[in-house]
FIROVO-501465 format. One record per residue (C-alpha): residue in one letter; z negated, y negated, x. Coordinates in nm, 3 decimals, padded with zeros to 5 digits. Example, Ala and Ser with C-alpha at 12.3 -4.5 7.8 and 13.67 -1.06 7.14 Angstrom:
<sites>
+----+---------+---------+---------+
| aa |      up |   north |    east |
+----+---------+---------+---------+
|  A | -00.780 |  00.450 |  01.230 |
|  S | -00.714 |  00.106 |  01.367 |
+----+---------+---------+---------+
</sites>
This chain:
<sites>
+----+---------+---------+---------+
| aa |      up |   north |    east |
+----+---------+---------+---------+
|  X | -01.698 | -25.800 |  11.029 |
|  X | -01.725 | -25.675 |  10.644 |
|  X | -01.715 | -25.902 |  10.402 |
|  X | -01.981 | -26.044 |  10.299 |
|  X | -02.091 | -26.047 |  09.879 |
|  X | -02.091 | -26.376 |  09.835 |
|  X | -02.025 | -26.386 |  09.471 |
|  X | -02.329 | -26.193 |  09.364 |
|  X | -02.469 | -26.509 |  09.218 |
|  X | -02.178 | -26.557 |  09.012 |
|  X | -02.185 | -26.150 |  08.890 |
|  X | -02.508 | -26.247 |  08.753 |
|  X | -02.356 | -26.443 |  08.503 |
|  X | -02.117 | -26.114 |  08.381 |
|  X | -02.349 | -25.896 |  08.323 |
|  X |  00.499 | -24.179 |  06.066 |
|  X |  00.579 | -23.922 |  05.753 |
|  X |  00.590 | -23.587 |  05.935 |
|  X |  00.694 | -23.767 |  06.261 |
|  X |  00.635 | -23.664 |  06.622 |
|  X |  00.638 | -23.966 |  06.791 |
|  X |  00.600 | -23.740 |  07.117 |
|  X |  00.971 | -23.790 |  07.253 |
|  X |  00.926 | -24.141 |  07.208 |
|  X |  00.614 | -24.100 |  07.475 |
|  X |  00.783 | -23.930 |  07.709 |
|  X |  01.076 | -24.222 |  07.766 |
|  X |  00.788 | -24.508 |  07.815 |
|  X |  00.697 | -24.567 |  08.184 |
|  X |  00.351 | -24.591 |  08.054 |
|  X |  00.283 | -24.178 |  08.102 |
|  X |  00.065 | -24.005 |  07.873 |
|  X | -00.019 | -23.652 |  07.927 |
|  X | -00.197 | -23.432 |  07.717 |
|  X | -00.420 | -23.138 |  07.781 |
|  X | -00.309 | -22.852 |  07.519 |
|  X | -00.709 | -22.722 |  07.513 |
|  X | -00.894 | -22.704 |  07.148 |
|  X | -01.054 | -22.985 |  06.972 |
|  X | -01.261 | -23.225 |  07.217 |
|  X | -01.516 | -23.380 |  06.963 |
|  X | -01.854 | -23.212 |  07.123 |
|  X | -01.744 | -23.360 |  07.450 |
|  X | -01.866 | -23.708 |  07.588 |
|  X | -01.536 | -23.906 |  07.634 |
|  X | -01.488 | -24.113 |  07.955 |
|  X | -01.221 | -24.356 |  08.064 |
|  X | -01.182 | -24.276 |  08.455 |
|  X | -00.910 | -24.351 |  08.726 |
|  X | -00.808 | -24.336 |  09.075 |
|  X | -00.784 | -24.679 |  09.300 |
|  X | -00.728 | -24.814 |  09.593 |
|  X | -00.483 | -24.891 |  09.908 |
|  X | -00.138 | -24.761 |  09.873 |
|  X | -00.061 | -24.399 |  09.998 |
|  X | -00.410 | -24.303 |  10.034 |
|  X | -00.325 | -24.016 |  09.762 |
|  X | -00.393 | -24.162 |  09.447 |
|  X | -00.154 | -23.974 |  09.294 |
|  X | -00.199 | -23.672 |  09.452 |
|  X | -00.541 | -23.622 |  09.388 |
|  X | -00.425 | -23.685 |  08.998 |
|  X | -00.219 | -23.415 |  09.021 |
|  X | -00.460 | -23.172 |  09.175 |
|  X | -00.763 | -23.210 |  08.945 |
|  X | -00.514 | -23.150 |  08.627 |
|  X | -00.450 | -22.818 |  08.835 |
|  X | -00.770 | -22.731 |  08.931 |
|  X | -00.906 | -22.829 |  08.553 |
|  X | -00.599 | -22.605 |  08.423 |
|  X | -00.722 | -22.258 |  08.637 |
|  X | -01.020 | -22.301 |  08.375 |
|  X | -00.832 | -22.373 |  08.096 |
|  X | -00.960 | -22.733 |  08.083 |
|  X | -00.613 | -22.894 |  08.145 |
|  X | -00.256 | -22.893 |  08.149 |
|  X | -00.088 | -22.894 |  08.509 |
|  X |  00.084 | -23.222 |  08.560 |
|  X |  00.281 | -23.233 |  08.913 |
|  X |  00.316 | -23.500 |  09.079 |
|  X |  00.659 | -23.592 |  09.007 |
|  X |  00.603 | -23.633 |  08.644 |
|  X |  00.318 | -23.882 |  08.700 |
|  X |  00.561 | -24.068 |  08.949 |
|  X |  00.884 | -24.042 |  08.748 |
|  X |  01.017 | -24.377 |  08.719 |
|  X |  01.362 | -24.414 |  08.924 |
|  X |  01.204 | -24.659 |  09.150 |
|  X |  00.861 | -24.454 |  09.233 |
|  X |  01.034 | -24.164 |  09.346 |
|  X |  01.293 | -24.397 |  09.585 |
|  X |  00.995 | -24.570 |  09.710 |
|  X |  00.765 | -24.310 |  09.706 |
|  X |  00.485 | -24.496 |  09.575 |
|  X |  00.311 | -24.586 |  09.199 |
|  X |  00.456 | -24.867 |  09.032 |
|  X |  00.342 | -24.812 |  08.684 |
|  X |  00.023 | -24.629 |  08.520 |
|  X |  00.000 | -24.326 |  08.401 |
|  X | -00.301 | -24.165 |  08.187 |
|  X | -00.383 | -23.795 |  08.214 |
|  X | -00.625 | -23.616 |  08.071 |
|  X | -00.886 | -23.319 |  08.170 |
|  X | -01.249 | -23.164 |  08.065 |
|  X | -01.538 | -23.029 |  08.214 |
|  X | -01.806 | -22.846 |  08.031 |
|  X | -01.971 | -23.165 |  07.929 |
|  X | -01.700 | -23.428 |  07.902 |
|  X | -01.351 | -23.550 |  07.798 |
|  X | -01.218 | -23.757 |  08.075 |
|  X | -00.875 | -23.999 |  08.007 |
|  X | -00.769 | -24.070 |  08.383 |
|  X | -00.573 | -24.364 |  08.460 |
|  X | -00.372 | -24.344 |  08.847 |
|  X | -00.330 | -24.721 |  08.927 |
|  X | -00.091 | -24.846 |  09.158 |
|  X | -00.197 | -24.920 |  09.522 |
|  X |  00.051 | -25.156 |  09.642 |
|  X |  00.006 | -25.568 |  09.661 |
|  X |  00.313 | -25.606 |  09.449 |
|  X |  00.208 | -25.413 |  09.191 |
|  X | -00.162 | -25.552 |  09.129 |
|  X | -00.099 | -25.692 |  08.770 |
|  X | -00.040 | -25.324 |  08.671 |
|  X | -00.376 | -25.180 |  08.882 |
|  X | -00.572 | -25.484 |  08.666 |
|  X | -00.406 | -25.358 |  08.364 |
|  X | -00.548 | -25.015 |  08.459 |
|  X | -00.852 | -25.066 |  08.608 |
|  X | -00.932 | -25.247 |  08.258 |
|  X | -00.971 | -24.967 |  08.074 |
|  X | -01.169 | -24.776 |  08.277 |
|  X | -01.569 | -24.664 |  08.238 |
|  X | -01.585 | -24.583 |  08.637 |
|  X | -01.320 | -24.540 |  08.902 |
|  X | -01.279 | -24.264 |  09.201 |
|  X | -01.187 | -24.489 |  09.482 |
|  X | -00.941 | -24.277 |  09.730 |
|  X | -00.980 | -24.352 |  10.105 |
|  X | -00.780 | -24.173 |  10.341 |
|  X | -00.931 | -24.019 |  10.606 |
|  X | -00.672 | -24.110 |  10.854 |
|  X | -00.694 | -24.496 |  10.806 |
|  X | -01.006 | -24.567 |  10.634 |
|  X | -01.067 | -24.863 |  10.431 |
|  X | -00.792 | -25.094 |  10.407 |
|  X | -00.670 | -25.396 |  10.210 |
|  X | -00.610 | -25.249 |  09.870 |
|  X | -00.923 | -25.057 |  09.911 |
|  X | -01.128 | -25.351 |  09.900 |
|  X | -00.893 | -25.565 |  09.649 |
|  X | -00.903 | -25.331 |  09.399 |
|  X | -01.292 | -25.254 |  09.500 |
|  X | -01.311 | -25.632 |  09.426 |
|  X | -01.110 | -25.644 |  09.096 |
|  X | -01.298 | -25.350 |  08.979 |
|  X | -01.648 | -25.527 |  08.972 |
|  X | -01.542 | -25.821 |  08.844 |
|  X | -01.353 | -25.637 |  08.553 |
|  X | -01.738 | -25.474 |  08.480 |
|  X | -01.636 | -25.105 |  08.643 |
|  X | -02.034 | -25.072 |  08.781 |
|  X | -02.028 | -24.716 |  08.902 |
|  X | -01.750 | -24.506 |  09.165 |
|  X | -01.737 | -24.211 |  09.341 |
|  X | -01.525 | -24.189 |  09.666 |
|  X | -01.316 | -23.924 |  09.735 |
|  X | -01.237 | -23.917 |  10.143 |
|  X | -00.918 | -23.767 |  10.137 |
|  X | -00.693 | -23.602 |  10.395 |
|  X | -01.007 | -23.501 |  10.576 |
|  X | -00.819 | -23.202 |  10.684 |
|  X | -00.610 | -23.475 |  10.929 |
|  X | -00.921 | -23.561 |  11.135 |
|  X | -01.218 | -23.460 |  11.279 |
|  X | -01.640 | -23.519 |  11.167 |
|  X | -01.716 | -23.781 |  11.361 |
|  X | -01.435 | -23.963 |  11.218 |
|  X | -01.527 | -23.881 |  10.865 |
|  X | -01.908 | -23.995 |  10.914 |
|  X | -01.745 | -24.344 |  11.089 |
|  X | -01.537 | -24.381 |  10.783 |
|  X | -01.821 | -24.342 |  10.500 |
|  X | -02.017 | -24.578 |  10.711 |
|  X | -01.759 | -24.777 |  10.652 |
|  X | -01.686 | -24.758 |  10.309 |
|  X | -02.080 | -24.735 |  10.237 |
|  X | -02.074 | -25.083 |  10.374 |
|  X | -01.762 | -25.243 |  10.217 |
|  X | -01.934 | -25.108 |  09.883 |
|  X | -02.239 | -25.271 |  09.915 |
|  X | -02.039 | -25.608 |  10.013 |
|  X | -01.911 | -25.575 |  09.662 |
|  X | -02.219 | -25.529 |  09.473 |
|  X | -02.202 | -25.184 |  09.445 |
|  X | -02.512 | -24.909 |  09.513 |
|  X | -02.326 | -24.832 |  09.861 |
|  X | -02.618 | -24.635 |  09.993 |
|  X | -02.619 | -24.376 |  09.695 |
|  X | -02.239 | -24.380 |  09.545 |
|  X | -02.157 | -23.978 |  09.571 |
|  X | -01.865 | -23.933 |  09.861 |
|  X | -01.643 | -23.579 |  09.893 |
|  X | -01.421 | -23.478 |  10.113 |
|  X | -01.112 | -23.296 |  10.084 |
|  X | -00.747 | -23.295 |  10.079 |
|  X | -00.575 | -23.360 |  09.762 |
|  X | -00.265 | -23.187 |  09.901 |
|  X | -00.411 | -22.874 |  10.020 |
|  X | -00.609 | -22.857 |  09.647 |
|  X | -00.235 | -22.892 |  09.523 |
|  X | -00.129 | -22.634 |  09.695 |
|  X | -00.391 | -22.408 |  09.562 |
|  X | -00.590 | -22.375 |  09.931 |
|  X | -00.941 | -22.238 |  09.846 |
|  X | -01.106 | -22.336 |  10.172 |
|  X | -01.414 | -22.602 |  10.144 |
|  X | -01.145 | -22.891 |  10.194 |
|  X | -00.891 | -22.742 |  09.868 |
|  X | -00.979 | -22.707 |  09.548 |
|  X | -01.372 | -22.686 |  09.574 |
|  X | -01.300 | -23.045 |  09.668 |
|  X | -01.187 | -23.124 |  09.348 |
|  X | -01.492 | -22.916 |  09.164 |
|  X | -01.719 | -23.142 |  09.359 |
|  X | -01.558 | -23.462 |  09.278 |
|  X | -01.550 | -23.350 |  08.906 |
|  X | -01.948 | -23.239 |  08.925 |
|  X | -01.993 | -23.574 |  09.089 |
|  X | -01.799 | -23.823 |  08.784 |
|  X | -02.027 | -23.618 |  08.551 |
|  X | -02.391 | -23.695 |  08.746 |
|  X | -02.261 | -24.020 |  08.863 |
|  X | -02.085 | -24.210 |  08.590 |
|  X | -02.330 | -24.296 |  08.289 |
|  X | -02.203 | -24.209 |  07.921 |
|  X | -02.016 | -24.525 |  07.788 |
|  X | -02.187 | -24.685 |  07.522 |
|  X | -01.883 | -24.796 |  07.258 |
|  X | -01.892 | -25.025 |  07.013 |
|  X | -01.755 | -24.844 |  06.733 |
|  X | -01.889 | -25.069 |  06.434 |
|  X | -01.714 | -25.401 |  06.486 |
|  X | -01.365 | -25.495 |  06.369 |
|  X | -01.104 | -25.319 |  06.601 |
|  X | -00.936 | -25.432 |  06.885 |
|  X | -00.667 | -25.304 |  07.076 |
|  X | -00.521 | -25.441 |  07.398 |
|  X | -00.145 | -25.384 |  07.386 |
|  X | -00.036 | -25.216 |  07.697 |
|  X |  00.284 | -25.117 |  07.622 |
|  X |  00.548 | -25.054 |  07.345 |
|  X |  00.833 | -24.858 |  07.229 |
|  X |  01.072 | -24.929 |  06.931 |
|  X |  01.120 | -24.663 |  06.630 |
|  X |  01.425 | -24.627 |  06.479 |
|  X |  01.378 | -24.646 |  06.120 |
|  X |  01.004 | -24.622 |  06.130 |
|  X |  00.852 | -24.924 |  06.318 |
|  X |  00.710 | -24.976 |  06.658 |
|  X |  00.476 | -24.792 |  06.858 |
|  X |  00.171 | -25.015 |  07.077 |
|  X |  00.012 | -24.859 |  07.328 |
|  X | -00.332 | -24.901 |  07.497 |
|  X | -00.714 | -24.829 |  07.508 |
|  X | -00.928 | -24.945 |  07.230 |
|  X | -01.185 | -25.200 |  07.314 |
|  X | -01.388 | -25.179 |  07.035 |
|  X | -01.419 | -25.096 |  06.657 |
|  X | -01.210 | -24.818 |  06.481 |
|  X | -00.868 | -24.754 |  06.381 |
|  X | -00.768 | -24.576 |  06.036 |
|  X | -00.423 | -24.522 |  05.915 |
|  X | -00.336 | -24.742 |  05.672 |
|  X | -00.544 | -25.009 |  05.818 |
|  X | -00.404 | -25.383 |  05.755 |
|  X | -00.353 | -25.520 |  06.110 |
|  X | -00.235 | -25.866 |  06.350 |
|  X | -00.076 | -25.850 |  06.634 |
|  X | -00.191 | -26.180 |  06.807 |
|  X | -00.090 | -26.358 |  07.125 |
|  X |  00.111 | -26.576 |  07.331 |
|  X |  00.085 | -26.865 |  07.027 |
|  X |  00.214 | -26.556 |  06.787 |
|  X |  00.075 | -26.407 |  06.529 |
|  X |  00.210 | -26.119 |  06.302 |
|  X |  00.035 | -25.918 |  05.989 |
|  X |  00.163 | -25.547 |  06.020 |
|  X | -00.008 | -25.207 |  05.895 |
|  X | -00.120 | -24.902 |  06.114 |
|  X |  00.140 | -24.641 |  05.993 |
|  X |  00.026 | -24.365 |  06.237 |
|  X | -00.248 | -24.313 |  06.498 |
|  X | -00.169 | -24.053 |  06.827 |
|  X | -00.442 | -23.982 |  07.059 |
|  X | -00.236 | -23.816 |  07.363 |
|  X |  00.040 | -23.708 |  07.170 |
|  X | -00.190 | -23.572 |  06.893 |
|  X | -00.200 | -23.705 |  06.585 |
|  X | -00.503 | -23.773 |  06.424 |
|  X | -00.638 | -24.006 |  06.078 |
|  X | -00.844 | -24.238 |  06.318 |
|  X | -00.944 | -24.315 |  06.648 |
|  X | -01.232 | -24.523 |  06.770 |
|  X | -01.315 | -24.736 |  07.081 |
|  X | -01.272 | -24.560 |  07.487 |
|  X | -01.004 | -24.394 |  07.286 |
|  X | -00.613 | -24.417 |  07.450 |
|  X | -00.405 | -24.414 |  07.160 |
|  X | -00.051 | -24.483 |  07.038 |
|  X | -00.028 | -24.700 |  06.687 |
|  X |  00.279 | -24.679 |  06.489 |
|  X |  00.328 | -25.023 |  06.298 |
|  X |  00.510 | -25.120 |  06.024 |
|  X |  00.617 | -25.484 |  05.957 |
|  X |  00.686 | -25.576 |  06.367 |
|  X |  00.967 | -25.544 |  06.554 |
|  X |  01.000 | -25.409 |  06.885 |
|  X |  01.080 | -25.755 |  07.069 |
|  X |  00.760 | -25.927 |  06.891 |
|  X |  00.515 | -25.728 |  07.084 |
|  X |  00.466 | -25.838 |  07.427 |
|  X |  00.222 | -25.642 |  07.700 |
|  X | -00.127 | -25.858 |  07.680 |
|  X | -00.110 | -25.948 |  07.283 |
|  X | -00.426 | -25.796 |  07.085 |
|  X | -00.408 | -25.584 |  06.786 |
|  X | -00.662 | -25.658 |  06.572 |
|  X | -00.822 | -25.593 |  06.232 |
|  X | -00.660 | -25.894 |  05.992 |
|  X | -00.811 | -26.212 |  05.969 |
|  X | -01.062 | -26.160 |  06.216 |
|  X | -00.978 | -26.310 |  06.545 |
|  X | -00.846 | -26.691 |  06.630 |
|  X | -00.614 | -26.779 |  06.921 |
|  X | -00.720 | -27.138 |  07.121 |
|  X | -00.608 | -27.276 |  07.445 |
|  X | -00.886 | -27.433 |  07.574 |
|  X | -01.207 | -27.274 |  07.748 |
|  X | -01.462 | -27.412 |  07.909 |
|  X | -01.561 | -27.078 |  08.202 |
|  X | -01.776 | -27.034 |  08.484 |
|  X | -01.589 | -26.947 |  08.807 |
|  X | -01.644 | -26.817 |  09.165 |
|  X | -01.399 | -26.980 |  09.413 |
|  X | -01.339 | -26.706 |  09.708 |
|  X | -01.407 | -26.782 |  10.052 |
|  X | -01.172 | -26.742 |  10.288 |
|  X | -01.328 | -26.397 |  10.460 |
|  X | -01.296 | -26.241 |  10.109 |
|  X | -00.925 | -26.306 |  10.089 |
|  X | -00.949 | -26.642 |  09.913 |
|  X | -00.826 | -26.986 |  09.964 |
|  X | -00.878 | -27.212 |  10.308 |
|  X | -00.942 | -27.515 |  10.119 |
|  X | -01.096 | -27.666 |  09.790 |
|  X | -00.940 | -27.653 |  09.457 |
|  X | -00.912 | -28.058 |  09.208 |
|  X | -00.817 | -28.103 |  08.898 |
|  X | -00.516 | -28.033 |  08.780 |
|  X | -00.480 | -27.683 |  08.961 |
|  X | -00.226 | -27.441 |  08.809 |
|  X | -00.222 | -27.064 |  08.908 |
|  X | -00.165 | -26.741 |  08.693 |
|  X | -00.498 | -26.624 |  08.508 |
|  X | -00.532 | -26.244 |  08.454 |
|  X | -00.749 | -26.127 |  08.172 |
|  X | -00.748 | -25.756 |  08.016 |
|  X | -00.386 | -25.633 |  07.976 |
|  X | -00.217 | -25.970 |  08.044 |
|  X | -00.109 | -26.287 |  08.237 |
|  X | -00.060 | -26.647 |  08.202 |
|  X | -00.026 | -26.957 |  08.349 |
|  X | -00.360 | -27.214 |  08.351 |
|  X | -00.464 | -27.514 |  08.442 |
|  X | -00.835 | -27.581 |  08.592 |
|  X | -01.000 | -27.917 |  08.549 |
|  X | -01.309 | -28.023 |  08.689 |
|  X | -01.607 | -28.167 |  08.555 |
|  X | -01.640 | -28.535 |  08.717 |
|  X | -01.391 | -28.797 |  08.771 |
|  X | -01.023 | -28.721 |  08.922 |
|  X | -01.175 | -28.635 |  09.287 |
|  X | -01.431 | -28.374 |  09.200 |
|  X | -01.337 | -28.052 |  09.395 |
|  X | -01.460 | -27.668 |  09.411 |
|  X | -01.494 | -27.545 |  09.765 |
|  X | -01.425 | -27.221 |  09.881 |
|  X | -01.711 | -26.971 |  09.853 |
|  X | -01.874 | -27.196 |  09.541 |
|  X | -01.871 | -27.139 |  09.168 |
|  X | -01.868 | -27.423 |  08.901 |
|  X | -01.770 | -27.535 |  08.596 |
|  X | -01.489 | -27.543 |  08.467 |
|  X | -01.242 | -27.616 |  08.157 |
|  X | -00.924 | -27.456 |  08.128 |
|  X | -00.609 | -27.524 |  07.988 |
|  X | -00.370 | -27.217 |  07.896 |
|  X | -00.008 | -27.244 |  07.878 |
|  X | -00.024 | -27.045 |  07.534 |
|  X | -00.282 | -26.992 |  07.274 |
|  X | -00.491 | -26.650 |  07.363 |
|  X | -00.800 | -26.491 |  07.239 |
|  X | -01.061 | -26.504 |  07.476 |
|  X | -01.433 | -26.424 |  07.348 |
|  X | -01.790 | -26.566 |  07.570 |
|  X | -01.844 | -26.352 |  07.820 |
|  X | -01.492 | -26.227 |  07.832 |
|  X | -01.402 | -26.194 |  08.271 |
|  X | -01.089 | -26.300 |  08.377 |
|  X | -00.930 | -26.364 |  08.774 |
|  X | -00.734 | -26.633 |  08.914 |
|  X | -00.392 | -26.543 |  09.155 |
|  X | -00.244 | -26.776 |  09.388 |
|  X |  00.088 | -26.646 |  09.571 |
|  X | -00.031 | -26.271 |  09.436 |
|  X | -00.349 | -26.290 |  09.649 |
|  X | -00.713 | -26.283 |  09.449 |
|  X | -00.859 | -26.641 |  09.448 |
|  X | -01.095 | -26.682 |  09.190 |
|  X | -01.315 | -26.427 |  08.914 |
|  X | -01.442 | -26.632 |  08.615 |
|  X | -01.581 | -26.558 |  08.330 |
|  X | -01.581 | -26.763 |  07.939 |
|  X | -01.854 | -26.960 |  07.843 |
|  X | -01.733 | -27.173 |  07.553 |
|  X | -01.439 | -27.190 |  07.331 |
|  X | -01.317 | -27.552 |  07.301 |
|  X | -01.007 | -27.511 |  07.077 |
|  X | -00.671 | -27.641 |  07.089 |
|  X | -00.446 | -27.934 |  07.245 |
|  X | -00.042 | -28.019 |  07.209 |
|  X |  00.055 | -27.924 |  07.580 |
|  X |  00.368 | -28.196 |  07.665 |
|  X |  00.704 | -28.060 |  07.680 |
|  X |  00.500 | -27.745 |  07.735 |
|  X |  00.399 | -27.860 |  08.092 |
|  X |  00.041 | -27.834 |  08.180 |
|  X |  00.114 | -28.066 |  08.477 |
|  X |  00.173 | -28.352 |  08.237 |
|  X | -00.136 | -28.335 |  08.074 |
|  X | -00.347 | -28.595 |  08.167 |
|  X | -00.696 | -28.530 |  08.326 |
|  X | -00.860 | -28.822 |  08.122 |
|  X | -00.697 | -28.658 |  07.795 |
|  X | -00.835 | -28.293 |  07.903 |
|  X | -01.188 | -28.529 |  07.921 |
|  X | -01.224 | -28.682 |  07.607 |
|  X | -01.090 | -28.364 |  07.383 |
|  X | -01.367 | -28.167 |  07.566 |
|  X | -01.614 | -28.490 |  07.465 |
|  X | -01.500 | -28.488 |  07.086 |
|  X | -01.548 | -28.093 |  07.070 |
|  X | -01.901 | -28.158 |  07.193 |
|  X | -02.024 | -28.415 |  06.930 |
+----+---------+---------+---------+
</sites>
């Protein structure tokens, strides 16, 4: 039976001088590929990316449309093997890290981002997937929809990705009948979600045979239709270009001699060089200044927010930037540890936990580009519980001092399975954590800081 969308009550609530820093790219497992085309400014830019269950041909179809898009002088061909370059992808044969491409059509810029499929690997698909104004969900033909598809289907609302298109790959494996029993399928898993199941654009095709430059309806007319179909299908972003900057840090590579490089997709606002900057996060905070601004290897005097850029920083070293910090214009943002949220406890069809959740319950909390541990406490005295399939109130406890704004999502992991999707309501400040142990905090002390923030 298909899950059911239980949590639609809760999604309610959501609603350098002269320097190429190029080579310094290319040895980040964070790929960026650039297409070598003229100026893109007329063009609509879109954040898009492939996801779901692992070896469905994520990364194939990646590697395709930056083919297909380069017949027509739109891209630049990137193969397979330089998407999946690490040491360990090509042993294993699957996507461990992201990787952003990039490709046009007559009416937009697209920045694709090929997110891992496999369960180990989920922090990085989140990290992905949170970047992203729509998403091409891959299903393979041969298998249909299976665990990922719907994990990352899951993670993908929740993170605020709205609109998909589904590209039904290696149809070429099986027959039509099979094909029409797996868009059922997938028609119906969408809708679970909370997604417009009944009128999300499906193609078929084989990323492979589009790879290897097949022209028959299942090649590289595929790929034309799936392109035609992100254009109709996914609405233009609306960006907020007018509010102080802020950049999720992704990754980040040291400069010799010049400073260090953070990578990631602005979230809002715009960059300029010469901008004064913090770096914030993890109970740090550092003052810096944006040295250099590279927009797929391209360097340019600003960028603004959808854009995935490359900022050179003075004033940082390399081993004060951690994935999940925020760069941010100065003296704009402040870090707390203490938020009260709203959150949806899943049942345990959807994946979720057999039994109820107390006080003092301690997982990993994913929000944006990063990770860290939490503590839930519930409203009530020490028994008060959360069952599975509920939502409630919350306050939560981080191990370190993050910026979180209202209405910013988040998820909860238990044993790297999907157990919770939240989202902020209030910011309640600060408290000393013992011996940096949220276990030792004590529930009446969580209580009556929560009471004196409230006078």
């Amino acid at each position: 039976m298909l899950i059911k969308y239980s949590f639609q009550h809760f999604n309610t609530l959501l609603r350098c001088k002269n320097f190429k820093l190029n080579s310094y790219f290319k040895l980040l497992k964070y790929n960026c590929y650039s297409d070598d085309a003229s100026s893109k400014s007329s063009l609509v830019h879109c954040n898009v990316g492939t996801i779901g269950h692992v070896d469905h041909g994520k990364t194939t179809l990646t590697a395709a449309i930056t083919k297909v898009a380069a017949k027509i002088g739109k891209s630049k061909f990137i193969t397979f093997d330089q998407i999946d370059r690490a040491p360990e992808e090509k042993a294993r044969g699957i996507t461990i890290n992201i990787a952003h491409v990039e490709y046009s059509t007559n009416t937009r810029h697209y920045a694709h981002t090929d997110c891992p499929g496999h369960a180990d690997y989920i922090k990085n698909m989140i990290s992905g997937a949170s970047q992203m104004d729509g998403a091409i969900v891959v299903v393979a033909a041969s298998e249909g929809q299976m665990p990922q598809t719907r994990e990352h289907l899951l993670l993908s609302k929740q993170i605020g990705i709205d609109n998909v298109v589904v590209y039904v790959n290696k149809a070429d494996l099986v027959d039509r009948e099979i094909m029409e029993l797996v868009e059922l399928e997938v028609r119906d898993v969408l809708t679970a979600y909370g997604y417009d199941g009944d009128n999300t654009p499906f193609v078929f095709g084989s990323a492979l045979l589009a790879l290897q430059g097949d022209s028959s309806e299942l090649g590289e007319p595929s790929i034309h239709r799936l392109l035609d179909a992100l254009d109709k299908h996914i609405p233009n972003p609306v960006r907020d270009i007018t509010s102080p900057f802020i950049l999720p840090i992704d990754n980040a590579i040291g400069v010799p001699g010049r400073g260090s490089v953070c990578i990631g997709t602005i979230k809002q606002g715009t960059i300029k060089r010469n901008d004064e900057a913090e770096l914030l996060g993890f109970n740090s905070k550092f003052t810096c200044t944006i040295s250099e601004i590279q927009v797929f290897q391209k360097k340019v005097s600003e960028a603004r927010a959808g854009d995935n850029v490359g900022v050179l920083l003075r004033n940082v070293k390399l081993k004060q930037i951690e994935r999940g910090m925020l760069l941010a214009k100065a003296d704009t943002l402040q870090m707390h540890n203490r938020y009260e949220a709203e959150i949806y406890l899943l049942s345990k069809a959807e994946g979720g936990r057999y039994k109820p959740i107390t006080s003092k319950y301690i997982q990993q909390m994913f929000s944006r580009t990063w990770n860290v541990q939490v503590r839930l406490d519930l409203p009530g005295e020490d028994d008060g519980m959360l069952m599975p399939g509920e939502h409630g109130t919350v306050t939560m406890t981080l191990l370190y001092k993050m910026y979180l704004s209202k209405g910013q999502t988040f998820t909860i992991r238990e044993n790297n399975k999907l157990v919770a999707t939240g989202i902020v309501t209030k910011v309640l400040g600060n408290m000393e954590i013992p011996q940096h142990n949220l276990g030792m905090i004590r529930t009446k002390e969580v209580k009556r800081v929560k009471k004196r923030k409230n006078k």
